[in-house]
Structures are given as structure tokens and as C-alpha cells.
SEGUPA-316408 format. One record per atom (N, C-alpha, C): residue number from 1; atom name; x, y, z. Coordinates in steps of 0.02 Angstrom, whole numbers. Atoms other than C-alpha are relative to their C-alpha. Last residue first. Layout:
// SEGUPA-316408
+-----+------+--------+--------+--------+
!   n ! atom !     xx !     yy !     zz !
+-----+------+--------+--------+--------+
! NUM !   CA !      X !      Y !      Z !
...
+-----+------+--------+--------+--------+
//
This chain:
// SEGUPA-316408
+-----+------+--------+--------+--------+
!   n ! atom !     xx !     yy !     zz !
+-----+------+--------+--------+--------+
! 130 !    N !    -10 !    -68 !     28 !
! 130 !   CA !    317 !    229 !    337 !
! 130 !    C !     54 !     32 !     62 !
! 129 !    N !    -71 !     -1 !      5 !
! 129 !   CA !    331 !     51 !    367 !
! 129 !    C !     25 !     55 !    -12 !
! 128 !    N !    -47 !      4 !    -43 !
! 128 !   CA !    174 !     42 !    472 !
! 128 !    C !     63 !     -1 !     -7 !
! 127 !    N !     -4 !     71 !     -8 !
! 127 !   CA !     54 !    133 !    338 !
! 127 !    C !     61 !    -12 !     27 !
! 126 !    N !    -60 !     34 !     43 !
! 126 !   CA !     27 !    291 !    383 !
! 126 !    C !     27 !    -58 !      5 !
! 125 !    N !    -72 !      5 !    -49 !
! 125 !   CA !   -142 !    359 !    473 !
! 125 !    C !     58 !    -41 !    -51 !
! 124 !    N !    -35 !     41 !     -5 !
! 124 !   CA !   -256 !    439 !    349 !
! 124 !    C !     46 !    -26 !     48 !
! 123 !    N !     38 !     59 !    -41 !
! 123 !   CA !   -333 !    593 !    398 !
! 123 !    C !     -9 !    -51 !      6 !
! 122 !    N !    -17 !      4 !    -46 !
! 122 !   CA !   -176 !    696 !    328 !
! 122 !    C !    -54 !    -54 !     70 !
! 121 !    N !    -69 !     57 !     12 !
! 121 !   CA !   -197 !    630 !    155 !
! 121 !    C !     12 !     -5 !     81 !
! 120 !    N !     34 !     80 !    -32 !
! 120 !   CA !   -376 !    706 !    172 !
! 120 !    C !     64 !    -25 !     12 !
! 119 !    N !     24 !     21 !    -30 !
! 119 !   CA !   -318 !    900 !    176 !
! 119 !    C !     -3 !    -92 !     25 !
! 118 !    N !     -6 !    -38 !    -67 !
! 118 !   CA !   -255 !    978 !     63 !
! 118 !    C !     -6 !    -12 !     54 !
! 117 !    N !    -60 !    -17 !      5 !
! 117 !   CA !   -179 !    851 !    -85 !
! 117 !    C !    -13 !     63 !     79 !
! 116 !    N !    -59 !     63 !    -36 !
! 116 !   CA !   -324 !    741 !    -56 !
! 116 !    C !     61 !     30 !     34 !
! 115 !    N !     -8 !     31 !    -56 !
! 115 !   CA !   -452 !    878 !    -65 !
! 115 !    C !     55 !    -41 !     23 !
! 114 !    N !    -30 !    -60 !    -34 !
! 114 !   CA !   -367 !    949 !   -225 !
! 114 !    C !    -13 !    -18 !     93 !
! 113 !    N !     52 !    -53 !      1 !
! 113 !   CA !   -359 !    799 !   -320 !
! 113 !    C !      5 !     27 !     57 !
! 112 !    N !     64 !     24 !    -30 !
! 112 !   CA !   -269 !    636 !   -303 !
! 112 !    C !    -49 !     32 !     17 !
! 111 !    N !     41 !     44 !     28 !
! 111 !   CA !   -155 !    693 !   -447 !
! 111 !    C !    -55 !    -40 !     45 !
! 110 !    N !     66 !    -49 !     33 !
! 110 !   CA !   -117 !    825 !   -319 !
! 110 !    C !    -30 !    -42 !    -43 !
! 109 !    N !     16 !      1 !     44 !
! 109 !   CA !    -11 !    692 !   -183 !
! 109 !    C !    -31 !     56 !    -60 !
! 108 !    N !     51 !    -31 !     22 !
! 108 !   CA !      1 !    723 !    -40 !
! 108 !    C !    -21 !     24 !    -62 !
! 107 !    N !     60 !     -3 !    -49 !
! 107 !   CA !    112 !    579 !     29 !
! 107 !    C !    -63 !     45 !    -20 !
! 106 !    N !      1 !    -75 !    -32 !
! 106 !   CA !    205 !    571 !   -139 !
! 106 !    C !    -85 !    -13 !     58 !
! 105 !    N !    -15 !     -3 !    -70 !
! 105 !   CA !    213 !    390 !   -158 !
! 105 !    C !     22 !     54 !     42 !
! 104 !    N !     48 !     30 !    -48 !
! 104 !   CA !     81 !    372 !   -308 !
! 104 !    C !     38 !     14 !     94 !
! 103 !    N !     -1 !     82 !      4 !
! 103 !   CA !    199 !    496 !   -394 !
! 103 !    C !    -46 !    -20 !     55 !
! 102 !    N !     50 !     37 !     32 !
! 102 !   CA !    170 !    677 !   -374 !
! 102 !    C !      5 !    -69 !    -48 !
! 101 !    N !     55 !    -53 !     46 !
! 101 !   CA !    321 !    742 !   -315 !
! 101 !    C !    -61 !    -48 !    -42 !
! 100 !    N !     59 !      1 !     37 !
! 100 !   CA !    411 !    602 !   -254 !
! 100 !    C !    -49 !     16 !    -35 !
!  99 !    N !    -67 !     52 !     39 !
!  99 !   CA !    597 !    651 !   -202 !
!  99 !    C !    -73 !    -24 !    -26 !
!  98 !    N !    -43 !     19 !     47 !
!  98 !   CA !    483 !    799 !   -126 !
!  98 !    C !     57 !    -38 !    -70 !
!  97 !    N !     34 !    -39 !     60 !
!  97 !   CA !    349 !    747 !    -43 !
!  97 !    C !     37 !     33 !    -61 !
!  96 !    N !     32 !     44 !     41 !
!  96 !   CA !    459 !    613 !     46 !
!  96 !    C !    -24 !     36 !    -64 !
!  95 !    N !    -36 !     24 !     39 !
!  95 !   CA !    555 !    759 !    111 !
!  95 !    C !    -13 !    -56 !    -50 !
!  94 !    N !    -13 !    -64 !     40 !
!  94 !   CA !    394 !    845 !    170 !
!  94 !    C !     68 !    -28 !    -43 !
!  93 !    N !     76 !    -12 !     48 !
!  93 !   CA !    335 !    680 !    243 !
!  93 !    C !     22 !     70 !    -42 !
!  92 !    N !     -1 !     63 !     33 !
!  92 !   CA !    511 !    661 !    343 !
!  92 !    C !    -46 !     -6 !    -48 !
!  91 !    N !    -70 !     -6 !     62 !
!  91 !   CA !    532 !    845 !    391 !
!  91 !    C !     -7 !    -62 !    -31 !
!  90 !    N !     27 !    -59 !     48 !
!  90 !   CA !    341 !    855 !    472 !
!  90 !    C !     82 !    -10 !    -70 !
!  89 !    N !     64 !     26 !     35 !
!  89 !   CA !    374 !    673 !    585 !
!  89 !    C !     16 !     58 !    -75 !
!  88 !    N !    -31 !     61 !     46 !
!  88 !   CA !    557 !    738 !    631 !
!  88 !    C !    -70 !    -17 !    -23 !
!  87 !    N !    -69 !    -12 !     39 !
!  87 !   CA !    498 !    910 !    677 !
!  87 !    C !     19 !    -73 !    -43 !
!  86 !    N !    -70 !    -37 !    -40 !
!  86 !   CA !    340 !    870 !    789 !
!  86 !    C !     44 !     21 !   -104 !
!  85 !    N !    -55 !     33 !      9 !
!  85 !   CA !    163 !    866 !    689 !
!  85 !    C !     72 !     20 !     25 !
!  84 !    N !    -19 !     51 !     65 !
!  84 !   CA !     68 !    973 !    628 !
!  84 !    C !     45 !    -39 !      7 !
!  83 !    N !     59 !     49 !    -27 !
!  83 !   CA !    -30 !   1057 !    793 !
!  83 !    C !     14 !    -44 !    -74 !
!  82 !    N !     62 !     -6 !     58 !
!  82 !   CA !     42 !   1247 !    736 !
!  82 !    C !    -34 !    -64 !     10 !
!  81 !    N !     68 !    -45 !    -24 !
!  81 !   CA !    130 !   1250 !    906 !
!  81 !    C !    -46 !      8 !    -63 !
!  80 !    N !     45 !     44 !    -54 !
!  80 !   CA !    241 !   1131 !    855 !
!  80 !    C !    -50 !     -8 !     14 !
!  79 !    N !     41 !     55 !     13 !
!  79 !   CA !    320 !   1248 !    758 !
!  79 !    C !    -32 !    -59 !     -6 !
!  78 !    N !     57 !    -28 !     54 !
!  78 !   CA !    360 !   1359 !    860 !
!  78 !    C !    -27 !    -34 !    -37 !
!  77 !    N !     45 !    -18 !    -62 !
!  77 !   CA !    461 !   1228 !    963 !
!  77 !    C !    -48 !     53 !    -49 !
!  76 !    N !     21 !     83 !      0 !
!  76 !   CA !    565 !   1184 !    786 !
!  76 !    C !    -65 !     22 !     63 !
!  75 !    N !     55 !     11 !     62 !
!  75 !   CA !    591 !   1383 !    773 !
!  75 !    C !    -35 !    -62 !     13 !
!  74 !    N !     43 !    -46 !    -10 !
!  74 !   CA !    662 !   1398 !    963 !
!  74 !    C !    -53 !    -20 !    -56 !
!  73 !    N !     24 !     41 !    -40 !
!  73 !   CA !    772 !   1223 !    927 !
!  73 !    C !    -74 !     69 !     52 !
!  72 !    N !     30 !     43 !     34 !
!  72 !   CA !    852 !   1324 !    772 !
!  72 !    C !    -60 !    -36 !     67 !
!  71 !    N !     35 !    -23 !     34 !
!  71 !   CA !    880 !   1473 !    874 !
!  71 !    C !    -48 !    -56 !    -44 !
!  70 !    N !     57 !    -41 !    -44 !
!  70 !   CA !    959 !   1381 !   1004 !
!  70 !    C !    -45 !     18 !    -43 !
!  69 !    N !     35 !     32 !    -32 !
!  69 !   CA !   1068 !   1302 !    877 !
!  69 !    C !    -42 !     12 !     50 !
!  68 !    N !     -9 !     47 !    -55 !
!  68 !   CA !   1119 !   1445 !    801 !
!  68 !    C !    -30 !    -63 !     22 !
!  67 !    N !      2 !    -68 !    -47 !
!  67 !   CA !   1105 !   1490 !    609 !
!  67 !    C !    -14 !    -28 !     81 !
!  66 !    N !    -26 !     18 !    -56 !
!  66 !   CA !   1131 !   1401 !    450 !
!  66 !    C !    -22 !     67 !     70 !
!  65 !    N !    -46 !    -80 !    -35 !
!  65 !   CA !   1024 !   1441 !    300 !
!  65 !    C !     11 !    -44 !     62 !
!  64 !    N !    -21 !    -68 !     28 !
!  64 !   CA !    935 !   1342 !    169 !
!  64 !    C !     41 !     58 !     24 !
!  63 !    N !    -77 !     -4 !    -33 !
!  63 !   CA !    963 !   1164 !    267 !
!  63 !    C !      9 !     63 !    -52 !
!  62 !    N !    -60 !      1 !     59 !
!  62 !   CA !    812 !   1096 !    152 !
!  62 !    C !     74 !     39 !     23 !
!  61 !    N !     28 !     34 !     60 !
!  61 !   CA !    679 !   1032 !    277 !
!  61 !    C !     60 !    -16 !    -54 !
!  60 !    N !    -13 !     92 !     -7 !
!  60 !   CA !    751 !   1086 !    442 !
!  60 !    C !    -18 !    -48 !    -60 !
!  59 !    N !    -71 !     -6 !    -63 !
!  59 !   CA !    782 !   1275 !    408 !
!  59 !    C !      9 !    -87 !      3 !
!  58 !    N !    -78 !    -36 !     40 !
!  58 !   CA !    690 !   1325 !    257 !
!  58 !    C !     40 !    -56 !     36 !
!  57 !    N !    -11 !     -1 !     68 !
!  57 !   CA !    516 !   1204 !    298 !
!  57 !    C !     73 !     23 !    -10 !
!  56 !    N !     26 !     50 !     26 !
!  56 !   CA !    507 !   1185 !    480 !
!  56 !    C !     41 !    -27 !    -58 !
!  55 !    N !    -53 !     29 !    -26 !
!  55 !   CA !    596 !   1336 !    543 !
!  55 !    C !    -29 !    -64 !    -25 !
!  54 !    N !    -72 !     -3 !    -22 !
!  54 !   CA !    536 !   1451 !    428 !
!  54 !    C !     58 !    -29 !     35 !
!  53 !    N !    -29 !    -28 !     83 !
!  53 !   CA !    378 !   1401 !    326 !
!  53 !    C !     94 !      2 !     43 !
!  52 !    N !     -7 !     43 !     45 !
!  52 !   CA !    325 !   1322 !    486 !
!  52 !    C !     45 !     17 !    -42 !
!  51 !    N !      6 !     73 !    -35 !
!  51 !   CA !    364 !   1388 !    649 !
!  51 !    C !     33 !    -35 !    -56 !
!  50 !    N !    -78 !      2 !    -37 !
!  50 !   CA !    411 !   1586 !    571 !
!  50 !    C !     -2 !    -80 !     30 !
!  49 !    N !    -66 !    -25 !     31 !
!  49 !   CA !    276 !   1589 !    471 !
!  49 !    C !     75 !     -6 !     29 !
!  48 !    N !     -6 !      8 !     53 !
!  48 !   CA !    134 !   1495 !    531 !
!  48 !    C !     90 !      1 !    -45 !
!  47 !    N !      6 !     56 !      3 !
!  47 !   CA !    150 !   1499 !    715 !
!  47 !    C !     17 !    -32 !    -79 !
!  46 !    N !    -53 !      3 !    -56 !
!  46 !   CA !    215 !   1683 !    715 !
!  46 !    C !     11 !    -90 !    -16 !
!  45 !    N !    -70 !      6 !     34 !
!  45 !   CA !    105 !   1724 !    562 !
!  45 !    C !     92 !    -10 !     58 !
!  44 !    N !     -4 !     64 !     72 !
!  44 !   CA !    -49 !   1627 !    617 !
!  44 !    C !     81 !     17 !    -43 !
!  43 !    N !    -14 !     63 !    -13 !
!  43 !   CA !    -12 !   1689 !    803 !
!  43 !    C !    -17 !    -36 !    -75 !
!  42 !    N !    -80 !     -3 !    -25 !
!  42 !   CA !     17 !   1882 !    756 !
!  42 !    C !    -21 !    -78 !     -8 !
!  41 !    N !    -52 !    -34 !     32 !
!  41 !   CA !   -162 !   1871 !    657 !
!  41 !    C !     72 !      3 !     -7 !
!  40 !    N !      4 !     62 !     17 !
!  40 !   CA !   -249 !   1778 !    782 !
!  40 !    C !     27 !     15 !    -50 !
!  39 !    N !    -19 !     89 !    -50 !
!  39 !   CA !   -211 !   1889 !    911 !
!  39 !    C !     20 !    -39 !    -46 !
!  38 !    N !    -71 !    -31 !     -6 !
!  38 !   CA !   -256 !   2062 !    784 !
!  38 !    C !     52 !    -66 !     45 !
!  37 !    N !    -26 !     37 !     66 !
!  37 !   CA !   -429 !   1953 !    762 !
!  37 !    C !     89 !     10 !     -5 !
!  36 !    N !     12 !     80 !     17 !
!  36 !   CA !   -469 !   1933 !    953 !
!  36 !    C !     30 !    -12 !    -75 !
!  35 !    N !    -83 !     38 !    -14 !
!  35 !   CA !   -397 !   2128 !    958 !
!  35 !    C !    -14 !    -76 !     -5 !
!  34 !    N !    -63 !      3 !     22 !
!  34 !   CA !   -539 !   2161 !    848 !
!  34 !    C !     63 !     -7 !     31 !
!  33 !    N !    -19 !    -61 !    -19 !
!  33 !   CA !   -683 !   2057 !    942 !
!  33 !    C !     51 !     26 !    -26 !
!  32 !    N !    -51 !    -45 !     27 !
!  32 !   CA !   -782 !   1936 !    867 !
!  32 !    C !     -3 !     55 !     38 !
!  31 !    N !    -62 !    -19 !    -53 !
!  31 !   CA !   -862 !   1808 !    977 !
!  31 !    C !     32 !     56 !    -33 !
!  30 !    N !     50 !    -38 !    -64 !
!  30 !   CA !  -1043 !   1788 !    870 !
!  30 !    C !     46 !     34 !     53 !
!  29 !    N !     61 !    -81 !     -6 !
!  29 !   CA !   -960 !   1801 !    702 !
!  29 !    C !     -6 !      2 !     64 !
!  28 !    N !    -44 !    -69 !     -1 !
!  28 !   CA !   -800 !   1665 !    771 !
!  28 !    C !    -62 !     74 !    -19 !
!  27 !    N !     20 !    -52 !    -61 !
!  27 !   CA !   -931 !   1526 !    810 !
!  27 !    C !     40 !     75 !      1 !
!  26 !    N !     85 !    -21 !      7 !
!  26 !   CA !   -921 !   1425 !    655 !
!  26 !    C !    -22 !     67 !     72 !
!  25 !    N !     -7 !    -63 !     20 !
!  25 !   CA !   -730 !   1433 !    697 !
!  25 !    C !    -65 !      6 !    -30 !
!  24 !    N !    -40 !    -57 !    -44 !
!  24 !   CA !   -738 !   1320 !    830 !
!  24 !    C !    -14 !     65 !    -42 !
!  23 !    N !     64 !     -2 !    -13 !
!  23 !   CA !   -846 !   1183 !    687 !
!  23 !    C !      6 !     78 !     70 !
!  22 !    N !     51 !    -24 !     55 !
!  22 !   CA !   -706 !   1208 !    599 !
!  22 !    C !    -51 !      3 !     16 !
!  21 !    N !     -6 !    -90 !      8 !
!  21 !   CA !   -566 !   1178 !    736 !
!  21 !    C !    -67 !     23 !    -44 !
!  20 !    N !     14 !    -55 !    -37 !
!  20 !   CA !   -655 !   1026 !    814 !
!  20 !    C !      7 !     79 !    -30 !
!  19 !    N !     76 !      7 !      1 !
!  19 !   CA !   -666 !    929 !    646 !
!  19 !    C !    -10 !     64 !     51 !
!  18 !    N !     11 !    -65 !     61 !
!  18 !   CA !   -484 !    980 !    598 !
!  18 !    C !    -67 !      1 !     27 !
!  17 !    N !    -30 !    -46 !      1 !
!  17 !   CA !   -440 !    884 !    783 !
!  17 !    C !    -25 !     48 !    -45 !
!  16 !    N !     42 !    -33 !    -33 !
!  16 !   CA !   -581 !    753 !    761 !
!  16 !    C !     35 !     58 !     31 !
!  15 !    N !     70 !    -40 !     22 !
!  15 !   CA !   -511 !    711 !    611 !
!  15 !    C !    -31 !     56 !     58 !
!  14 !    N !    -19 !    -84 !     72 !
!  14 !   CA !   -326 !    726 !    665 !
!  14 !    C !    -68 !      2 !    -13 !
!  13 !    N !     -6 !    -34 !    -46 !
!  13 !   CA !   -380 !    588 !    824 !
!  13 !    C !     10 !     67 !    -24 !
!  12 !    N !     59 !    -31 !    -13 !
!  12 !   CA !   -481 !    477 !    691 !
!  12 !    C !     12 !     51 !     57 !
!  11 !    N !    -45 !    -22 !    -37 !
!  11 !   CA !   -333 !    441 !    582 !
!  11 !    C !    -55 !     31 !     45 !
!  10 !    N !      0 !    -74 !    -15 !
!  10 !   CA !   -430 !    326 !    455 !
!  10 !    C !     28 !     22 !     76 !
!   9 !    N !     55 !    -12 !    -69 !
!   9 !   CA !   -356 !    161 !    423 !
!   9 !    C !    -24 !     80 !      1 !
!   8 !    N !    -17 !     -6 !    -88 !
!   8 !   CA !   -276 !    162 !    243 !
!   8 !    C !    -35 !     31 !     51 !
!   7 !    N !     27 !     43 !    -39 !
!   7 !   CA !   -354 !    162 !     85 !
!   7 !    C !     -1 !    -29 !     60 !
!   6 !    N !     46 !     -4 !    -52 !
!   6 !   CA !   -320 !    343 !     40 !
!   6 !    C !    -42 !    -59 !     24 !
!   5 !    N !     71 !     49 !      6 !
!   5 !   CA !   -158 !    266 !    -32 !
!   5 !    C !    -59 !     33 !     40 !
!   4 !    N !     83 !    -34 !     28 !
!   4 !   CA !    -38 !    394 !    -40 !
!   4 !    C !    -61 !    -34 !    -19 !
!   3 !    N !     10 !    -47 !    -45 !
!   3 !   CA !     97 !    316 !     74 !
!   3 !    C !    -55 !     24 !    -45 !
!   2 !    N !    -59 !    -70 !    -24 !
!   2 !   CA !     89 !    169 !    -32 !
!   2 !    C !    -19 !     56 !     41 !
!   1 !    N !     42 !    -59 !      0 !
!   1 !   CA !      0 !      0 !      0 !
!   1 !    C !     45 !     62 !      0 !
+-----+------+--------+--------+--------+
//
């Protein structure tokens, strides 16, 4: 079975993770307040940007830039906090995604269409040799 098989078990602790947030953010009209959005704002590009894209992706993914160890082990902890997965899980599936690019054993595939590639791959759990 390859990593992009959506025939594999479903991951029912990530569903009911995306499940909670979306049905969470059904409620954002009635709670809105503007520092509530200015919050969520800093923390998508703190968590986002600097977790993922930056220490995730540049830093541990493809070794685009050197820079302390502290610093590195600050980013990795940031992104954490986005709820995707530690560091070695997120770098291993992102390197996969790479050397595979859309082959059956690219974890997210796009030939499996746009849900697959955003979303569903992750509500899969991975088959045990992954």
C-alpha cells in the first residue's frame, strides 16, 4: 500500500482535531472582537511563518540557512505550536513529498485531487513502514 493510498485506516484523532477547529470557527461572528482578530493574526504568522515556513520548511527541511542552535530548537518549538506534527514526523513527509512529487508515493499527492492534496492525506494514518 503506498503512502498515498487513501485506503488506509482513518486517523480519527486529526479528524476530530480539523473537525473541532471548523466547527470552533463556526462561532467566530458571534465572539468577534478586533484585538481577538489582531491575536490571531500575530499567532498565524508567528506559528505559521516563522514555525512552519521558517523553521520547519527552510531551516530543517532543506538546510537553506545556517544559524544557532538555540535558534534552530526555538523555530522547531514554534512549530509545534501549529498542531502538525513534531519536527522529525513534518521533515520526513515533506522530504518524501519531494523526491516524489506527485507519484503514487508522494504523501500528498495532487493527482489525487485537490481535497487529497489539502487535507484528506492527513486523515489517513501511515502505513506501518512509513
Amino acid at each position: 500500500m503506498s503512502l498515498a493510498s487513501p485506503q488506509r485506516p482513518l486517523n480519527w484523532s486529526i479528524i476530530s482535531n480539523i473537525t473541532a477547529q471548523h466547527v470552533g470557527a463556526l462561532f467566530a461572528p458571534f465572539t468577534f472582537s478586533p484585538s481577538a482578530l489582531v491575536l490571531a493574526l500575530f499567532l498565524h504568522w508567528f506559528v505559521g511563518g516563522l514555525g512552519i515556513t521558517l523553521g520547519y520548511h527552510r531551516l530543517l527541511t532543506h538546510r537553506s540557512f545556517k544559524t544557532h542552535q538555540w535558534l534552530e530548537y526555538i523555530l522547531a518549538t514554534i512549530g509545534c505550536l501549529a498542531v502538525e506534527g513534531g519536527p522529525i514526523e513534518w521533515v520526513g513527509i515533506h522530504r518524501l513529498h519531494h523526491k516524489y512529487s506527485d507519484t503514487s508515493e508522494d504523501p500528498h499527492n495532487a493527482n489525487q485531487g485537490f481535497w487529497w492534496s489539502h487535507m484528506r492525506w492527513l486523515t489517513v494514518s501511515p502505513p506501518p513502514d512509513a
